[in-house]
C-alpha positions in Angstrom: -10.3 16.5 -14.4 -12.0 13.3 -15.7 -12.2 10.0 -14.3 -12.3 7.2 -16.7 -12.3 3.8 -16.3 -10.3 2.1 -18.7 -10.2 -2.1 -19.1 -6.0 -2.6 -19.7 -7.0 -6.0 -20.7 -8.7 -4.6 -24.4 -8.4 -0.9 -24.0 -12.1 -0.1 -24.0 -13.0 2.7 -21.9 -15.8 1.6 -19.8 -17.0 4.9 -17.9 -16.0 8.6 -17.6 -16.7 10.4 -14.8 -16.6 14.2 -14.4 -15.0 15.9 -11.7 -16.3 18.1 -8.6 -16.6 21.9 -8.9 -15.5 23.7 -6.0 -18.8 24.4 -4.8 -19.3 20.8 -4.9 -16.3 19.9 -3.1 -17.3 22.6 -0.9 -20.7 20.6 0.1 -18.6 17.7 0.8 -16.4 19.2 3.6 -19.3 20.5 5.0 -21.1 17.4 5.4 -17.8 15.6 6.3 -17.0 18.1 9.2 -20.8 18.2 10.7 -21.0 14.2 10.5 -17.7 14.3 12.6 -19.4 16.0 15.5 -22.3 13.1 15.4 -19.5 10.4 14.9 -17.2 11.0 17.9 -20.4 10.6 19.5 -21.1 7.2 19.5 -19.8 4.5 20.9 -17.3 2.0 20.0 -19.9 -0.9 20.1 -22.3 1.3 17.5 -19.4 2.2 15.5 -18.0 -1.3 15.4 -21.4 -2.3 14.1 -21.7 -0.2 11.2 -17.4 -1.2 10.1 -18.5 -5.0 11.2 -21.8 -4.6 8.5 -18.8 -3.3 6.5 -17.3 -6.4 6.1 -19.9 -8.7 5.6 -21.2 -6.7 2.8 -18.0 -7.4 1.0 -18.0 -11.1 1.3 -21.5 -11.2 0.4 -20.9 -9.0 -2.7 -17.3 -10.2 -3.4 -17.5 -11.2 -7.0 -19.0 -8.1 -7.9 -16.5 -5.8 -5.9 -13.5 -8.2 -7.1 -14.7 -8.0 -10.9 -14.9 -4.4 -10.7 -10.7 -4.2 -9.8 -9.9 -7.0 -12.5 -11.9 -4.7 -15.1 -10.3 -1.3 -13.9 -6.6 -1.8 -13.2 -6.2 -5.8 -14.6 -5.7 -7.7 -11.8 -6.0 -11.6 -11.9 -9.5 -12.1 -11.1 -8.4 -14.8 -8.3 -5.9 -12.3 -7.1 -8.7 -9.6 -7.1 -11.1 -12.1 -5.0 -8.0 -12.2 -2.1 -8.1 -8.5 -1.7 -12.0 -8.2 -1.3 -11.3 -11.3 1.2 -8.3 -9.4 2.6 -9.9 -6.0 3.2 -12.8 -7.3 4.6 -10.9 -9.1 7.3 -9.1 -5.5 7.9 -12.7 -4.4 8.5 -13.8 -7.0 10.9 -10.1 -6.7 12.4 -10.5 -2.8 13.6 -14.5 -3.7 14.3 -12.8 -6.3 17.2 -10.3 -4.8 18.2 -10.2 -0.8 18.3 -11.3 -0.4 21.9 -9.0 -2.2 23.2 -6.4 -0.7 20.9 -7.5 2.8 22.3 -8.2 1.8 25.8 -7.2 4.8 28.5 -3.8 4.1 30.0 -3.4 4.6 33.9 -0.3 6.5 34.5 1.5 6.0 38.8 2.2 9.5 39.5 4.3 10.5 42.2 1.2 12.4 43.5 -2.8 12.0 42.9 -3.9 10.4 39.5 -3.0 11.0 35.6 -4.8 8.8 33.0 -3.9 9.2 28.9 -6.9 9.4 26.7 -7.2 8.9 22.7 -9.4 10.9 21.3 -10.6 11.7 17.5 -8.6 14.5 15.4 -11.7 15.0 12.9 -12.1 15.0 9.2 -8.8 12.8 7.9 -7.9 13.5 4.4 -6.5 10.3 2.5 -4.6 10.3 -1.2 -4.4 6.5 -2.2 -3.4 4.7 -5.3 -5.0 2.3 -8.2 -2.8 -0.8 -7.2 -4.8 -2.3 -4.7 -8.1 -0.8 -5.0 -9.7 -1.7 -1.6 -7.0 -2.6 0.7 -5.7 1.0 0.6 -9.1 2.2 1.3 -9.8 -0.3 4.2 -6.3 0.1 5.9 -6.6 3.6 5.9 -10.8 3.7 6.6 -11.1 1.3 9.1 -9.1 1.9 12.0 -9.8 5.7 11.9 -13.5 5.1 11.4 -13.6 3.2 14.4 -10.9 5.5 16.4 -14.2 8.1 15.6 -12.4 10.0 12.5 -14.4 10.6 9.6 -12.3 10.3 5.6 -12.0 12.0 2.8 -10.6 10.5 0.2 -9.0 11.2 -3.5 -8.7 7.6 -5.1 -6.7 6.9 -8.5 -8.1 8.4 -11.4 -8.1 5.3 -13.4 -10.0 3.2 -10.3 -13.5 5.7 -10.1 -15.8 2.7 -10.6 -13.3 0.9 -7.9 -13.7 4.0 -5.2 -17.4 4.6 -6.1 -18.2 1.1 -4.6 -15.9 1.2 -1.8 -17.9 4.8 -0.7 -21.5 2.7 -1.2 -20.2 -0.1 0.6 -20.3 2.6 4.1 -23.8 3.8 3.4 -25.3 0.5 2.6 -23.7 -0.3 6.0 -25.3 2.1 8.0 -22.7 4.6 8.1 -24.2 8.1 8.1 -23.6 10.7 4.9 -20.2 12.4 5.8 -18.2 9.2 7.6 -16.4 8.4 4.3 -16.6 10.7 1.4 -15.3 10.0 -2.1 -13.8 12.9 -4.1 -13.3 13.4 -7.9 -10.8 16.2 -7.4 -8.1 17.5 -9.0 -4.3 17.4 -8.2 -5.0 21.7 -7.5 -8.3 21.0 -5.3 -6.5 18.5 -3.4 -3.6 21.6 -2.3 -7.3 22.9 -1.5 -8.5 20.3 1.0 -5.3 19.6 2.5 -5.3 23.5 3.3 -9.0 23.7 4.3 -8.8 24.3 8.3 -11.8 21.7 8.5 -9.0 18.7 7.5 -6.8 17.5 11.1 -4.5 15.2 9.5 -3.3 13.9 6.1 -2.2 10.2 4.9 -0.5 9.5 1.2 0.2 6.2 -0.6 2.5 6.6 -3.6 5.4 7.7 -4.9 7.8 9.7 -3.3 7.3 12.3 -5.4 3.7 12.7 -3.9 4.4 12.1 -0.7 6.8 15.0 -1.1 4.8 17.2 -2.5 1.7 16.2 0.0 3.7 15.7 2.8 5.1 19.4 2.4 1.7 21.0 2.0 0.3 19.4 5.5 3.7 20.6 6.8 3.0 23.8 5.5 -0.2 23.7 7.9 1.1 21.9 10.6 -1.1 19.0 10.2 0.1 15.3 11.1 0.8 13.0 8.2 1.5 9.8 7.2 3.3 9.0 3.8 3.8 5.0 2.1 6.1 5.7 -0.6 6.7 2.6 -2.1 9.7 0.7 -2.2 12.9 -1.1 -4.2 12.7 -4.5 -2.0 15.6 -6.6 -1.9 14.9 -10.4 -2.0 18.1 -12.2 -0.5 19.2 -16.1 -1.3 22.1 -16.9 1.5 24.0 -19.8 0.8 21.8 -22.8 2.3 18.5 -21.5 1.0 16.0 -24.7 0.1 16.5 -23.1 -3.5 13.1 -24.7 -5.4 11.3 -23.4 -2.6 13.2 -20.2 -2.9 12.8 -20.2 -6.1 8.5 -20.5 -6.2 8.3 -17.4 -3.4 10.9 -15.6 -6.1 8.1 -15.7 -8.8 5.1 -14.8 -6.4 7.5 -12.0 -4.8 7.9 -10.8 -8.5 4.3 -11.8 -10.7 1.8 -10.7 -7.9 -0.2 -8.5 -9.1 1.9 -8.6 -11.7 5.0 -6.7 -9.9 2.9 -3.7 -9.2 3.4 -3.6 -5.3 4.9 -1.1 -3.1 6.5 -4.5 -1.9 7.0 -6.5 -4.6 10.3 -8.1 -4.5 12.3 -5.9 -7.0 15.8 -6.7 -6.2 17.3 -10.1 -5.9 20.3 -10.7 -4.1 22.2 -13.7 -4.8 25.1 -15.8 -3.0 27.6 -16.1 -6.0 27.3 -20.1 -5.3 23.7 -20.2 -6.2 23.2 -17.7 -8.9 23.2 -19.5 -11.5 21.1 -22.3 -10.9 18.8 -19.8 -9.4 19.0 -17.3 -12.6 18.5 -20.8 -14.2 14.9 -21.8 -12.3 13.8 -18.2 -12.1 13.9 -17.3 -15.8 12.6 -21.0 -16.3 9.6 -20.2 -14.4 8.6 -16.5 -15.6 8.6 -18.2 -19.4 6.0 -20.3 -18.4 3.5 -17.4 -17.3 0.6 -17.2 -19.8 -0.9 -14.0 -20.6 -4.6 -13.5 -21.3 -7.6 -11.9 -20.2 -7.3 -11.5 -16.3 -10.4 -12.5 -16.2 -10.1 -16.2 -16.9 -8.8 -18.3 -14.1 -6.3 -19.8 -16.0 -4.6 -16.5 -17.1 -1.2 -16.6 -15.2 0.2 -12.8 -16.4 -2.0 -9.9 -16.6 -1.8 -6.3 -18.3 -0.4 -3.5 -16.3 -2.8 -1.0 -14.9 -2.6 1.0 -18.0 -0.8 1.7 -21.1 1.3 5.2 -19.7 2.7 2.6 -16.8 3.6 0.0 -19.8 5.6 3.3 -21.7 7.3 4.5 -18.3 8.4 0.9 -17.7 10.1 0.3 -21.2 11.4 3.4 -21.3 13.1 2.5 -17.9 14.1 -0.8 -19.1 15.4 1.3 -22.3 17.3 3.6 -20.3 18.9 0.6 -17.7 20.3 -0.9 -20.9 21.6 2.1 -22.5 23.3 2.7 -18.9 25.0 -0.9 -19.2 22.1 -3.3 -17.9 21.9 -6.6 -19.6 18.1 -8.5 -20.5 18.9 -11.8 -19.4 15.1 -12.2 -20.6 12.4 -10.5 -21.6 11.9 -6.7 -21.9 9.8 -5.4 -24.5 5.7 -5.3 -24.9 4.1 -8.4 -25.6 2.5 -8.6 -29.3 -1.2 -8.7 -28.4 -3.8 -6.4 -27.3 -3.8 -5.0 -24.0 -1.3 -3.0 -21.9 1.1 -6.7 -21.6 5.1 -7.3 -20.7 7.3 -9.2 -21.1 8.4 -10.7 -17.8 11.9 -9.2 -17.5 15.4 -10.0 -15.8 17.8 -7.0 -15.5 21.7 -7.7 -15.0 25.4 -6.4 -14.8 23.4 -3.1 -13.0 25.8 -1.1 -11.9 25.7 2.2 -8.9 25.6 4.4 -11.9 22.8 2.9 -13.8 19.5 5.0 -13.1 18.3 2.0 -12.5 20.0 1.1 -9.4 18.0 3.4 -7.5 14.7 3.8 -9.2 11.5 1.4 -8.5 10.4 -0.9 -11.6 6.6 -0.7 -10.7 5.7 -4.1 -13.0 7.5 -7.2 -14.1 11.0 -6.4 -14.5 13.2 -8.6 -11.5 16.8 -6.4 -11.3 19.7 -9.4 -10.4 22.3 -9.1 -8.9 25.0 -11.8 -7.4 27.3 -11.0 -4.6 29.6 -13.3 -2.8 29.0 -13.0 0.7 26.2 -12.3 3.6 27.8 -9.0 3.6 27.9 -8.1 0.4 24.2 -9.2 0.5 23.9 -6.6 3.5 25.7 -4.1 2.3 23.8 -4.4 -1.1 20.1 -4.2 0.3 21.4 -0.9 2.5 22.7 0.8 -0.5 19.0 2.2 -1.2 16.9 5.6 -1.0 14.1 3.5 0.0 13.0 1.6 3.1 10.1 -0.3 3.1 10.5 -4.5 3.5 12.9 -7.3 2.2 13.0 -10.8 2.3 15.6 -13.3 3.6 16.1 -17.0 2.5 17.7 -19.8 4.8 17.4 -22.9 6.5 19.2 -21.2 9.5 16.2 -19.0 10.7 18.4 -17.5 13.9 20.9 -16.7 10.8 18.0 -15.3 9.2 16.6 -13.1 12.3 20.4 -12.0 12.7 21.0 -10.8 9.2 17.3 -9.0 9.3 18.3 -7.1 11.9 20.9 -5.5 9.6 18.4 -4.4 7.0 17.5 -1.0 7.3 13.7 -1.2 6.6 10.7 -0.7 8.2 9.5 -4.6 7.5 11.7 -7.6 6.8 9.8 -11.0 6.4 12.4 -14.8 7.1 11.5 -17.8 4.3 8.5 -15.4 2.5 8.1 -12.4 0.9 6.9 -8.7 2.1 3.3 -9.3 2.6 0.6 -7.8 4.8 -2.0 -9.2 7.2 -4.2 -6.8 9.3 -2.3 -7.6 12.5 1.0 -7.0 11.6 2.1 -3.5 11.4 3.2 -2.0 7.8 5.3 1.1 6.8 8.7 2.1 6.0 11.6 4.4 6.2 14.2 6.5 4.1 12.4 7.9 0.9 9.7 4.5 2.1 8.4 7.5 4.2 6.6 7.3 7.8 4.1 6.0 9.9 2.6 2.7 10.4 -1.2 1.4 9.3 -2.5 -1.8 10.1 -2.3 -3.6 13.3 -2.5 -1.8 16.4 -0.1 0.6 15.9 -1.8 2.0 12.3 -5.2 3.7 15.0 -3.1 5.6 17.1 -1.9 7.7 14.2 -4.4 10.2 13.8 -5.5 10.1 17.5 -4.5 13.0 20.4 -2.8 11.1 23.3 -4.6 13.6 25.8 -3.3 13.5 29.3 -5.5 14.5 32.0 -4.0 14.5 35.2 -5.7 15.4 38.9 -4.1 16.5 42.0 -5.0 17.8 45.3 -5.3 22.0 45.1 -2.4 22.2 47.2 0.0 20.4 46.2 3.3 22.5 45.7 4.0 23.4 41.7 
């Protein structure tokens, strides 16, 4: 399997890479597994050094690391520079606080003393995706670097350049050979690794397709996993919403990253009394986008990641419309070189449009106006997936009470689905499981050991 780096912005193919051989791959787990046993080892204060180093390499070296993610999957370059910042503060995050994340608890027993321990699993396997090149690394390699895990992981074949840096970035920290390992693998060796005995535990970011497929082959070997499987977020107006305001958050929720988030706003939920001043600003503001080389500052729309995810969204937006969906605006390629669309707006979708249930990974915003909170509710429930949603109002109680009927694993009052490395992130439904980030994301792939002490004889 090759790995080629492809620029969406022009379509020059900037680097190929060829895959490991089996023997190769072999080495790796080798390495990985012996490293572990020097890892554990060392303290929290060492390790916390080496992820700290981590982090300051990236801010020293951000241009360079940021430039790299622009070139590869055609983020905006400032955007790309707020995910170096962003994964270096995940870094720093677990360096500061992972001890006392994974401090022993104490347990009263009726009888002598029990204390719960976290310890290490081993050699974590990681599958992550092109979208955000180093926050899925980060999120997923800091907090089980410093919980005394060593990774492996199988980046995006269209980032190698991307995950080639990120795997430097440990060494030139201090990390030794084995702590994080990159893998040019195939979708076969990875079947292989995740059934190696050597692996402990398994984590997926992308569709839910993968994270079937994944999540079924750890379950095949009883091995704990973790699955992010994207999302179809709902983005709800209620009836006193500060609408201009609304309205600004509606075209970040949509444009960042130029729609290609797991929580991206995809589906926006209407009261009937704004909807059309609301359809009004919205479509207002998407014209005004400017496409250009992501590279220049002033470039407001990118490319997508690559031309096959431009073909699988039109043919999506194809198949909505031949299913009854109506292009308020946009929907086809733009005219110009590059992997560019047309920032769309989907209407009139109704439960037996494919589209009602499938993720548009890109610019495409699906509307819909209802004529109620309830509806609204009601609306945002009727979905396979789980993962956040966002809720507009003045009334922020209103707000926390109508959250708490969205079935999702995140839902964010007056802004949309974002992340921070404190805050926990994950979802449920066909979303998947598990949490990273915060301190719930390092006790994942740790064994909550109890050891417990009693006098001999004590009765059983």
């Amino acid at each position: 399997m090759a790995y080629q780096s492809i620029n969406p912005y022009n379509g020059e193919t900037l680097k190929t890479f060829d895959g490991q051989t089996n023997e190769q791959l072999e080495i790796s787990l080798v390495t990985a597994d012996a490293c572990f046993d020097r890892w554990r080892q060392m303290t929290f204060a060492h390790r916390a050094i080496i992820v700290a180093k981590a982090a300051t390499l990236m801010r020293e070296q951000s241009e360079q690391f940021a430039m790299l993610i622009t070139l590869e999957m055609g983020k905006l370059i400032a955007q790309s520079r707020g995910e170096v910042a962003l994964s270096a503060d995940i870094l720093d995050y677990y360096a500061q606080h992972a001890e006392h994340f994974l401090a022993s608890e104490h347990l009263i027993p009726s009888t002598g003393e029990a204390i719960v321990v976290s310890e290490p699993l081993g050699v974590l396997f990681g599958v992550q995706p092109w979208n955000f090149p180093y926050y899925q690394l980060a999120r997923f390699a800091a907090p089980n670097l410093m919980a005394g895990n060593v990774v492996m992981v199988k980046h995006a074949s269209c980032v190698p350049q991307c995950a080639m840096a990120f795997a430097q970035l440990w060494l030139d920290a201090g990390a030794p050979i084995g702590a994080y390992t990159n893998l040019l693998i195939t979708h076969d060796q990875v079947n292989r690794v995740i059934d190696d005995p050597r692996i402990k535990g398994v984590a997926l970011t992308g569709s839910a397709e993968a994270g079937k497929s994944v999540a079924a082959r750890a379950g095949l070997n009883l091995k704990k996993s973790t699955m992010e499987l994207g999302g179809s977020d709902a983005f709800i107006v209620l009836d006193d919403a500060d609408l201009d305001k609304t309205v600004e958050w509606a075209v970040w929720a949509k444009m960042n990253n130029n729609g290609q988030c797991c929580v991206a706003a995809k589906r926006f939920i209407v009261v009937d009394q704004l909807a059309d001043l609301f359809l009004e600003k919205f479509s207002t503001a998407l014209a005004l986008l400017k496409p250009g080389d992501p590279m220049d500052i002033t470039t407001t729309l990118g490319p997508l990641s690559t031309e096959q995810a431009l073909q699988h969204l039109l043919a999506q937006v194809d198949r909505a419309v031949a299913n009854g969906a109506v292009i308020l605006t946009g929907g086809k390629r733009i005219e110009r070189q590059g992997a560019f669309m047309q920032p769309t707006i989907l209407t009139n979708i109704k439960p037996v449009n494919p589209a009602y249930d499938e993720e548009f990974f890109g610019p495409v915003a699906l509307f819909f106006r209802v004529k109620d909170e309830d509806e609204a509710v009601i609306l945002a429930n009727d979905s396979d997936f789980g993962l956040g949603g966002s809720i507009f109002t003045q009334d922020v109680e209103w707000g926390k009470f109508v959250a708490s009927r969205i079935d999702t694993g995140m839902v964010f009052i007056n802004h949309p689905t974002w992340t921070t490395p404190d805050l926990p992130f994950g979802g449920i439904k066909n979303s998947g499981y598990g949490r990273e980030l915060s301190r719930l994301g390092i006790q994942e792939f740790v064994n909550k050991k109890l050891i417990r002490v009693d006098a001999i004889d004590a009765s059983a």
